[in-house]
C-alpha positions in Angstrom: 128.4 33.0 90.8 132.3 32.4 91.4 131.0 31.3 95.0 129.4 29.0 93.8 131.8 27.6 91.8 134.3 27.8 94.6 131.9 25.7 96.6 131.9 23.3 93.8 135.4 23.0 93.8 135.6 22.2 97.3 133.1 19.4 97.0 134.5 17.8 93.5 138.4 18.0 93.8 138.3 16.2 97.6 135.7 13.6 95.8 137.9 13.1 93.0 141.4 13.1 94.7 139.7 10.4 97.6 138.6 8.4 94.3 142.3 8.8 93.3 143.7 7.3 96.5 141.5 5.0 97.1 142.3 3.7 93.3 145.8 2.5 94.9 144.4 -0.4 96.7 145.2 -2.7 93.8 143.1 -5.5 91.9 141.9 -6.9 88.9 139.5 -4.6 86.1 136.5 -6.4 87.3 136.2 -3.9 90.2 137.1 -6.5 92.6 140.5 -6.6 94.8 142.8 -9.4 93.5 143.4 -12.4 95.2 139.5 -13.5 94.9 138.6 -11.1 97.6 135.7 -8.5 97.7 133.9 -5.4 99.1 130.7 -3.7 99.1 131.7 -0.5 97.7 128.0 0.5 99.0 128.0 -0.5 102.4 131.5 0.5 103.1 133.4 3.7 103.0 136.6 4.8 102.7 139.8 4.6 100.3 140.1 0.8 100.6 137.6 -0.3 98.8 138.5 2.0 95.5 140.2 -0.2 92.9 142.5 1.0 90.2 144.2 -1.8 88.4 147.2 0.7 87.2 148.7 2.0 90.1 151.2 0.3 92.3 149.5 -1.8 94.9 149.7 -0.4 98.6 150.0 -2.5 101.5 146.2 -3.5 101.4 146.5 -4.0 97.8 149.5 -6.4 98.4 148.0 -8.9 101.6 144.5 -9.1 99.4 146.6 -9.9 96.0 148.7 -12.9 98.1 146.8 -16.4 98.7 149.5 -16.8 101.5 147.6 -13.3 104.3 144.0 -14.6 103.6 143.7 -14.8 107.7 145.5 -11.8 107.9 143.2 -9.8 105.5 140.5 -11.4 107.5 141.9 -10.2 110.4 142.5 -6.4 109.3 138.5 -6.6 107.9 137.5 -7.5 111.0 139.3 -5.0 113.5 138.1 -2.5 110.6 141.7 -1.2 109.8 141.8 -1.5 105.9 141.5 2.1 105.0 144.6 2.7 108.0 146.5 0.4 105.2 145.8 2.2 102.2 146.8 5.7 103.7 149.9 7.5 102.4 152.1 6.4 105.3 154.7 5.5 104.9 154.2 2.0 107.2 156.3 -0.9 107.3 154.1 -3.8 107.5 155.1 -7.0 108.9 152.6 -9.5 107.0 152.2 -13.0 109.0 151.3 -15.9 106.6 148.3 -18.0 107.2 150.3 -20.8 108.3 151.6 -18.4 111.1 148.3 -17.9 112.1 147.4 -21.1 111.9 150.6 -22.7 114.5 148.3 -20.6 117.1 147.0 -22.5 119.7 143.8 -23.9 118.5 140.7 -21.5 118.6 142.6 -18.7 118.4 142.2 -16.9 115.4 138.2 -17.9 115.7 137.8 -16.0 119.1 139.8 -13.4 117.9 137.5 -12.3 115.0 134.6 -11.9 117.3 133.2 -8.5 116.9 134.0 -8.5 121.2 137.5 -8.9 120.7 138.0 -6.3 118.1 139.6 -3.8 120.1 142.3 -6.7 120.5 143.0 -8.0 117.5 143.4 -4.5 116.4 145.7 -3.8 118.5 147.6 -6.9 117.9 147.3 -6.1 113.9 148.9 -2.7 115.1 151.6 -4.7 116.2 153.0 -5.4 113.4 153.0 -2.4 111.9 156.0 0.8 112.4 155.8 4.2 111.3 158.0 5.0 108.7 159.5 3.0 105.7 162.4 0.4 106.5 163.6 -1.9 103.9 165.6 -5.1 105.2 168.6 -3.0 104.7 167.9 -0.5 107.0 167.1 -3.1 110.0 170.3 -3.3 111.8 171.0 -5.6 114.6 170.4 -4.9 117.5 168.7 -1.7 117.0 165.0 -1.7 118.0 162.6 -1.2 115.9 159.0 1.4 116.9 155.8 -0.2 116.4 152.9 1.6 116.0 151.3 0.8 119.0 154.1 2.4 121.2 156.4 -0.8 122.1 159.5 -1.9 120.7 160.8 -5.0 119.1 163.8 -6.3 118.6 166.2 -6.5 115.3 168.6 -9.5 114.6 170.9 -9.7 111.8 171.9 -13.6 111.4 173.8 -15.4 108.9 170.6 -16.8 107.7 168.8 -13.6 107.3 167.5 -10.9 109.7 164.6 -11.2 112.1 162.3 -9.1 113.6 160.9 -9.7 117.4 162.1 -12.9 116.3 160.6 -13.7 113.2 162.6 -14.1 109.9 161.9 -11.9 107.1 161.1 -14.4 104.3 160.0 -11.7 101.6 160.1 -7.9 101.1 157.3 -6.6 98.6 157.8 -2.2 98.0 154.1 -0.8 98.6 152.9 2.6 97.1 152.6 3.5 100.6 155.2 1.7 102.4 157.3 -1.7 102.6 155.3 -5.2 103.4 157.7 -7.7 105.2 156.1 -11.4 104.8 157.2 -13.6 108.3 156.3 -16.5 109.7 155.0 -16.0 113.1 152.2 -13.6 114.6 153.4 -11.3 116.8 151.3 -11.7 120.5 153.5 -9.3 122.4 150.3 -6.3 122.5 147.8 -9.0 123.1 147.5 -8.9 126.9 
């Protein structure tokens, strides 16, 4: 009998911490992400598409509760990498607003979301993220900064505020999970 119970604990408590985490990804108490957005709980899997309206939003959370990363939550559906946002990190996210994507030469964004090209567009999504947690004070100039998919970028520290791989940090949101940096521009440099 205490086998059996055992086994029992070992198939509840992983079901029930996963529905914890996946509870971080933010939204509204209709069971729906914020920002108008939604999933199929039924045809997808994973800790992004858990809601929980009373925890602090992680980086998913954040990008599907802004009306400024529609393309970019687009984007991240289609190269598949929404539960990657939603895990414990921590990742420093540097969120592109639509109007970034949208100074792309036209056609752009529209052949990138091609199931074909989603080994590409996730890597340029990768881009944009680094491993570990880096608020704007902890960017110094000059010092490059890791991205996750194994290149660097650079950090400048201007009067005006401080850039990354030449993109000005307009916003800083905290995540559960990390730190979400909003720019302006979408980062190309893993395309090719």
């Amino acid at each position: 009998m205490s086998s059996s119970i055992s086994d029992l604990r070992v198939l509840l408590i992983p079901g029930a911490l996963g529905l914890l985490l996946l509870a971080g990804c933010g939204g509204g108490e209709s069971g729906a992400p914020a920002g108008g957005d939604s999933f199929d709980a039924a045809s997808n899997k994973g800790q992004a598409y858990v809601v929980d309206a009373k925890s602090k939003a992680n980086i998913l959370g954040i990008a599907l509760s802004s009306p400024d990363h529609t393309t970019l939550v687009a984007a991240v559906k289609a190269a598949e990498l929404e539960n990657v946002l939603v895990n414990a990190g921590p990742l420093t996210v540097f969120a592109p607003v639509n109007a970034a994507f949208d100074a792309l030469p036209p056609g752009t964004v529209d052949d990138l979301l091609k199931p074909e090209n989603k080994q590409k567009l996730a890597k340029i999504i990768t881009s944009h993220a680094a491993p570990g947690k880096f608020p704007i004070e902890q960017l110094k100039d000059g010092v490059p900064l890791y991205m996750a998919t194994g290149h660097y970028v650079d950090v400048e520290v201007r009067e005006d505020g401080t850039y990354v791989n030449g993109s000005k940090i307009l916003a800083s949101i905290e995540a559960s999970n990390g730190i979400v940096h909003v720019i302006g521009d979408v980062f190309l440099i893993a395309a090719s």
